[in-house]
N, C-alpha and C positions, 0 to 999 in steps of 0.2 A: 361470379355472383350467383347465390342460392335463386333459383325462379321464385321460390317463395317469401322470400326476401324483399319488401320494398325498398329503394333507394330513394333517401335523401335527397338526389337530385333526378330531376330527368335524365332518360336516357343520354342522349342529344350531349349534356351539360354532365354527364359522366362518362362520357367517351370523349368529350374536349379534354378532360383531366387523363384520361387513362395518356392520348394524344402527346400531354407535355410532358409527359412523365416519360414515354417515349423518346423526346427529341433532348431530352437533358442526360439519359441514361443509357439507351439503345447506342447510341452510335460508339464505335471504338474508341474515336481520338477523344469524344466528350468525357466517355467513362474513364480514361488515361486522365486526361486532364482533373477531373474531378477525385478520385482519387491521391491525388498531389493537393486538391488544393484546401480539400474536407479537411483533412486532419491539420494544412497548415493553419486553417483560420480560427480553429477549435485551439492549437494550440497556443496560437496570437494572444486570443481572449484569455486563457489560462493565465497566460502571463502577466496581461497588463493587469488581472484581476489579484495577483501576487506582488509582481513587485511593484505596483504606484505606492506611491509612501512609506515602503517597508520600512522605512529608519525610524517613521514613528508609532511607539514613543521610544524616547531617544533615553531610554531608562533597562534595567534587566528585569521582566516580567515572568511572574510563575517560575518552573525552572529551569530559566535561564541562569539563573543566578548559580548555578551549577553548571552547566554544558557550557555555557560561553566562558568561562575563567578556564575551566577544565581546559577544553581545547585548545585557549591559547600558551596557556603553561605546557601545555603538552607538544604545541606545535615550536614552542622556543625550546623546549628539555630532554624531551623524548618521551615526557612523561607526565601525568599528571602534577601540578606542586598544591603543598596548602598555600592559602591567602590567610590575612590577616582578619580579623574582625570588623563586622563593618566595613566591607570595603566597597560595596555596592557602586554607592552614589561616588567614592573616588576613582572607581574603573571607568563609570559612565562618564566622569569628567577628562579622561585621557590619563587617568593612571593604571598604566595597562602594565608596569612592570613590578609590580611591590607583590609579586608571589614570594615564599619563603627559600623555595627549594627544595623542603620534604617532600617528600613524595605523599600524594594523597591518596585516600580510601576509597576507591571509586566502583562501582558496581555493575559498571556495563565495561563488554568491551572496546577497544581503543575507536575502527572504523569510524562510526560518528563522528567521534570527535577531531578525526582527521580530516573531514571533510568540512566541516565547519572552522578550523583552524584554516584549510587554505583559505575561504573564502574571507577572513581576518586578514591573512597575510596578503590576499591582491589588495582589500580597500582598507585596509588599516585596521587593528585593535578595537581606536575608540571612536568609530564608526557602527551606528548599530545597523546601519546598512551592511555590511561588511559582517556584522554578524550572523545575519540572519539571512547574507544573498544563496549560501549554497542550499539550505532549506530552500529558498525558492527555486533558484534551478533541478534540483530533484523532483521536486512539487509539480512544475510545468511540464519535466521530463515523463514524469508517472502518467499525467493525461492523453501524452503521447503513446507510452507506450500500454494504454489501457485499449487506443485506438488499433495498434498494430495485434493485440492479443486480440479483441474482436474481429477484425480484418482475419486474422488465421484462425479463427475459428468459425467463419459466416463467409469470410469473399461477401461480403455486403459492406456498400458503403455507408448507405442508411443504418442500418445496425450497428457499425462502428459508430457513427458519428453522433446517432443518439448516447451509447455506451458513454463513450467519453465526453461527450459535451454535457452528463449531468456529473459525472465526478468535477469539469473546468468548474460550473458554477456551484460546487456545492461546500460550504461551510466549514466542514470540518476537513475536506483538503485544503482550501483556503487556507483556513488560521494555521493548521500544522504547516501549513510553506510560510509562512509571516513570521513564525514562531519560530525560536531556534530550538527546536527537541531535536529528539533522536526519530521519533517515531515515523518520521515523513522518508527520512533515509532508510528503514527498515522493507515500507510500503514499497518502494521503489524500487529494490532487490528483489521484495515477495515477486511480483505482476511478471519483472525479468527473469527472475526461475520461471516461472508456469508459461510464459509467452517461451522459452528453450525447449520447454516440454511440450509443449503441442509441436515446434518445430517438428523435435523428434519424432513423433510420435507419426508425424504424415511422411517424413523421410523412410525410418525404419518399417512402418507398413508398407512401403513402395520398394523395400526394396528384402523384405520378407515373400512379397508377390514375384517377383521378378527369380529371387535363389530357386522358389517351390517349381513355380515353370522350367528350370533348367534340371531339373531332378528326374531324372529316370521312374517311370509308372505312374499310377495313379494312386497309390495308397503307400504313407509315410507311417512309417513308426517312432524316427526321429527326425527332427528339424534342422536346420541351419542354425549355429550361432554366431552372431551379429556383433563385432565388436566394433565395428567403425561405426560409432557415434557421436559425433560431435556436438551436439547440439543437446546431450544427453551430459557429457562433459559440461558444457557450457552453464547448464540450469545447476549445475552442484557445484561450479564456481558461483553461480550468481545465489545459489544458498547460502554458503558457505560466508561470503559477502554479508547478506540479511542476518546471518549467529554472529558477524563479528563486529556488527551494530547491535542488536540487542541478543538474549538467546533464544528469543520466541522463533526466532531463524530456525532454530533447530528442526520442531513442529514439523514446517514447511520443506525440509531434509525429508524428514521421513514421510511425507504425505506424498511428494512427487516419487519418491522411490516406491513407496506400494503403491503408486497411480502406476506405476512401469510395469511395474513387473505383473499387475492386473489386467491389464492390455495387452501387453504382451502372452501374455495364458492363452485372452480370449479371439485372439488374433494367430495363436496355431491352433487352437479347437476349429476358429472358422475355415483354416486352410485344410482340416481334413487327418491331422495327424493322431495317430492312435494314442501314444505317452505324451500329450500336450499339456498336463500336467506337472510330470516332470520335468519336462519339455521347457517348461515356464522356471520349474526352480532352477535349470541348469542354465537358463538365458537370465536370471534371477542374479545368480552369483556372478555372471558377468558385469551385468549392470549394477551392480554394487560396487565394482569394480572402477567402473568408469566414473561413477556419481561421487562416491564417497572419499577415497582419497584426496581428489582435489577440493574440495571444500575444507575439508583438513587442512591443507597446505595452503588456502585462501584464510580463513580463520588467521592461524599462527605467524603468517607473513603481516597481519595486524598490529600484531605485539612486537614488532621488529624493533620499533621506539625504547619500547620498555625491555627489551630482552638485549640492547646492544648499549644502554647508559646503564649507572648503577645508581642514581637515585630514586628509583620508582618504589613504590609502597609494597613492602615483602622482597624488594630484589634480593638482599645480600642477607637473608634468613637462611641459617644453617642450619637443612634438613637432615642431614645427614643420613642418605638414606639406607637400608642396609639390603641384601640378601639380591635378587633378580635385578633389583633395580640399582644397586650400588652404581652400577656403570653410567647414569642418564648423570648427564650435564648438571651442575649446579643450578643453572639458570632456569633450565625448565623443572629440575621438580619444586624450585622455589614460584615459577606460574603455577603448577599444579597445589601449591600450598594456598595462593593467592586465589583460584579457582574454588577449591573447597571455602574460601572464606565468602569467597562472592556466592554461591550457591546457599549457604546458610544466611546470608542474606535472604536471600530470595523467597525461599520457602517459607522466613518467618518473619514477614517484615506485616506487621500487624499496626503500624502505628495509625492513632486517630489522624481524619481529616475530614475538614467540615465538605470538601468535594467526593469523595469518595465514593463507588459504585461498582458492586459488586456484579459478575457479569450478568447474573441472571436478568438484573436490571436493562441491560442495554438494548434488546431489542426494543422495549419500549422508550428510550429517551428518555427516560425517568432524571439522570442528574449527568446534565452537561460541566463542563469545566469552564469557570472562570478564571479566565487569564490573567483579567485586567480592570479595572474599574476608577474611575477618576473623576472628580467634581470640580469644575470652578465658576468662580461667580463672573458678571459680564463685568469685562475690563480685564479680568486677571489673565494671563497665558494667554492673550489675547481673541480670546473666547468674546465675540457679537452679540451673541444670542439674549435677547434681553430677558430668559429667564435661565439664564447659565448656560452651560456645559457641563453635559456628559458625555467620558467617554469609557466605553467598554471592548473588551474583546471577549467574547464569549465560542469557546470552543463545539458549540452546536451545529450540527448537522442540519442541511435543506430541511424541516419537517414533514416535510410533502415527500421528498425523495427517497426519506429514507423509512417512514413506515411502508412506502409505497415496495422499498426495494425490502424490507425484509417481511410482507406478505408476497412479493415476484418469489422469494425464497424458497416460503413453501411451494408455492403451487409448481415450483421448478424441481422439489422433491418429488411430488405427485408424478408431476409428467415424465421424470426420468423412472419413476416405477412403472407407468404403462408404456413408455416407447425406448424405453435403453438409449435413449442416446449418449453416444461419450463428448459428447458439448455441454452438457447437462452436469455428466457423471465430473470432468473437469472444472467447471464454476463450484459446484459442491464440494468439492474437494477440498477448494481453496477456501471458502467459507468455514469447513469443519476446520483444517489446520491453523485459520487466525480465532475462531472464536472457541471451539469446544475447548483445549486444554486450560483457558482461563477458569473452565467449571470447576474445574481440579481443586482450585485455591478459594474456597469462598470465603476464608477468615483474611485473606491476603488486602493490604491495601491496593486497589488498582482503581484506576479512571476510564470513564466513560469515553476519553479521548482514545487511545490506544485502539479504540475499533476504528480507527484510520486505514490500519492495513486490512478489514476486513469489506470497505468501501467500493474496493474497485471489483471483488465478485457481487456484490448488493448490485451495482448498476450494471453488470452483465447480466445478474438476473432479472433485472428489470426491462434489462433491452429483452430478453427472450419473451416476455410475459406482454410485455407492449406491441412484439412483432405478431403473437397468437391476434391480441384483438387487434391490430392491425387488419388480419386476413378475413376477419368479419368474427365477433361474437356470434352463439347460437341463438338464431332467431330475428338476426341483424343483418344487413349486407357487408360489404368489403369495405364499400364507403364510410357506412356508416363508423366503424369502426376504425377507420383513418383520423376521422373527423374527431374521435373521441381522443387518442393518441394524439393528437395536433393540443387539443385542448390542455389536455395533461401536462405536455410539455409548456405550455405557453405558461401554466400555475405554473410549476415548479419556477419558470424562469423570471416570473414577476415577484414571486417568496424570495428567491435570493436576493431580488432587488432589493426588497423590505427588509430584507436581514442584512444586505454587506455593510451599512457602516457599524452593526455591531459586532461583525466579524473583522472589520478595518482598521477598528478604534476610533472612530473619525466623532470630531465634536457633533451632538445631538443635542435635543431638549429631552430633556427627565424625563418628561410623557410618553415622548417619543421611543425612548430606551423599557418605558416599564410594560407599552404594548407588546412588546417580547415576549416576555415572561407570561405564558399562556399556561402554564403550571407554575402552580407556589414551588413546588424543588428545584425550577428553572434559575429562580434567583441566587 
């Protein structure tokens, strides 16, 4: 504590807290202990905050009406099928098999949908529980491993357990785990590439230290190169995994590979070597080596479905291809035909929508997604309320958390221009790779939800920015600045209370539902 600093409490009554903060932390077995038990009850809470009610409503919402037929025609075919028209309300009633057969038009790849098909296949089709439980298992799982990615970047438990205890309660993790999209299984690959990547990144430093030691002199002109990576392999399956959910995967391919190969430079500059430039491209082409390939081969093992039946949409298109390529299989250059078709897609998919948000929009909150929205009067649907029921699910984010986390953002740009650190330099990373290439597209339709995968660096920025005034603001004591942190936290955890049943769906009164809506675009 600053001398010039007044504390909030007496000395006396600040050295009782320094005290228990001692006898909860200080000792080994407590610290062992406590680390097992932070992230189990963090992730307890995620849970039950996902799956209590998942089934309801027991209808297909937003688009579900896509991903949930998708996946299960695909998990009975191999492949996507059409349905018929109108088939909605027959699906929701237990008609889970009146697909067609043809193969459908679909514009992401398969992953997703195979992972929402199994969780069909354990609890049944026309169960919407069963549609939407592996969105919640990845959901739950993400908080955890938001925790383990803080934990390897801090060895703090406090730090972890903030980090991840505001993605457990925040909004827009919530609804994407309740919701059967794709976007929650995307998030959940992103956090496991970059938690690989820091693996590596403290393995291969340790062991860049350890080769240079065993080198003859003091002065290198070339380095060691380093192919035993595992963990470096690991993060470019677990990319390759997030492209073969959606392609934004990709982004996060290439952001972890120039995070390597950046570190890697500045990690033989620190050990003294004279070409550690080159140094860096020649361990550069390694690592591309080890990244890139298997991500490839995680990808393509996706389409296994579609590449081993022949009913899928484009299979049995005869490309006929001519000249270098004559020799490539039928089957993949008819994916590579289906690839070009999904890419034009992509880049020009312009159509209106009354939700739509362009990115520049989204650090402000400007237009959340509306999932769901439903009215009954008292009596009906068995709705009490003597001035009806509403129920909504709106895909909005903590408000607290998340302007909080995307002003931690800047100031986490700030601080990594004046102190370098690569804790800093990797939350930013991951921030650029889910949000910037969205600027790319500003005529494109996109949603305010999709900044789901960019959530879980928001709350690691926010844990860094929290831990600073943690250690006392200037002009403030240590306490003092705990005290404020405590407070923050205790808002953001009473706003989610005020917000979950409109992220639950759960019946409310009108009034109730329209105190929400704190911007008119809210609605």
């Amino acid at each position: 504590m600053s001398a010039a600093a007044p504390s909030l409490l007496p000395s006396a009554e600040q050295t009782r807290l320094d005290r228990w903060r001692d006898v909860l932390l200080a000792d080994p077995r407590r610290l062992r202990l406590w680390r097992w038990v932070a992230p189990a009850i963090i992730t307890l809470v995620a849970a039950v905050l996902r799956l209590v009610d998942i089934g309801n409503p027991h209808q297909l919402v937003f688009d579900e009406t896509y991903y949930v037929k998708d996946s299960w025609s695909q998990w009975v075919l191999g492949y996507p099928s059409q349905w018929p028209e109108e088939t909605d309300p027959r699906f929701a009633a237990g008609e889970t098999d009146i697909f067609t057969g043809i193969g459908s038009y679909v514009v992401h790849p398969p992953l997703g949908r195979i992972l929402i098909g199994a969780g069909m296949a354990l609890l049944g089709p026309d169960s919407a529980t069963g549609w939407r439980i592996s969105a919640a298992v990845f959901g739950t799982a993400t908080v955890l491993l938001v925790y383990l990615l803080a934990w390897s970047l801090t060895h703090s438990i406090v730090f972890s357990s903030v980090a991840s205890g505001l993605i457990a309660i925040d909004g827009l993790g919530i609804v994407l785990s309740r919701i059967s999209l794709l976007d929650v299984f995307l998030t959940f690959f992103i956090v496991l590439a970059f938690w690989f990547a820091v693996l590596d990144r403290r393995r291969t430093g340790d062991r860049l230290d350890a080769a240079m030691d065993a080198l003859p002199g003091h002065t290198h002109t070339w380095g060691p190169l380093l192919w035993d990576r595992p963990w470096l392999l690991a993060a470019g399956a677990a990319a390759g995994a997030a492209t073969a959910v959606k392609w934004s995967g990709l982004y996060v391919l290439a952001a972890i590979g120039v995070y390597a190969v950046v570190t890697d430079a500045l990690a033989r500059r620190r050990q003294g070597i004279v070409q550690w430039p080159m140094d860096a491209v020649r361990q550069g082409l390694m690592s591309f080596v080890v990244l890139v390939p298997i991500s490839v081969v995680v990808y393509l093992a996706s389409w296994t479905g579609w590449l081993f039946t022949d009913g899928g949409y484009m299979r049995e298109t005869d490309q006929n291809a001519t000249g270098v390529f004559a020799w490539v299989p039928m089957a993949l250059q008819n994916l590579w035909a289906y690839h070009q078709e999904m890419y034009k897609f992509h880049v020009g998919l312009v159509t209106p929508h009354s939700y739509a948000s362009p990115a520049w929009q989204w650090p402000l909150l400007l237009r959340p997604t509306s999932m769901y929205w439903h009215q009954d009067d008292v009596g009906v649907n068995g709705c009490t309320l003597p001035a009806g029921c509403t129920e909504a699910i709106s895909s909005i984010a903590n408000p607290v958390i998340w302007w909080a986390g995307i002003a931690a953002s800047v100031y986490l740009l700030v601080r990594f221009v004046m102190v370098r650190d690569w804790r800093f330099a990797l939350v930013l990373t991951g921030l650029a790779a889910t949000y910037v290439p969205w600027l790319l597209y500003p005529e494109r339709t996109i949603f305010q939800f999709y900044t789901v995968a960019m959530l879980p660096f928001l709350v690691l920025a926010l844990a860094f920015a929290l831990q600073d005034v943690a250690r006392g603001v200037r002009g403030s004591s240590r306490l003092s600045g705990q005290v404020i942190v405590l407070a923050f936290l205790v808002v953001c955890v009473g706003v989610s209370a005020f917000w979950y049943p409109v992220w639950a769906g759960l019946p409310v009164p009108y009034e109730f539902w329209r105190l929400h809506n704190w911007l008119p675009s809210w609605i």
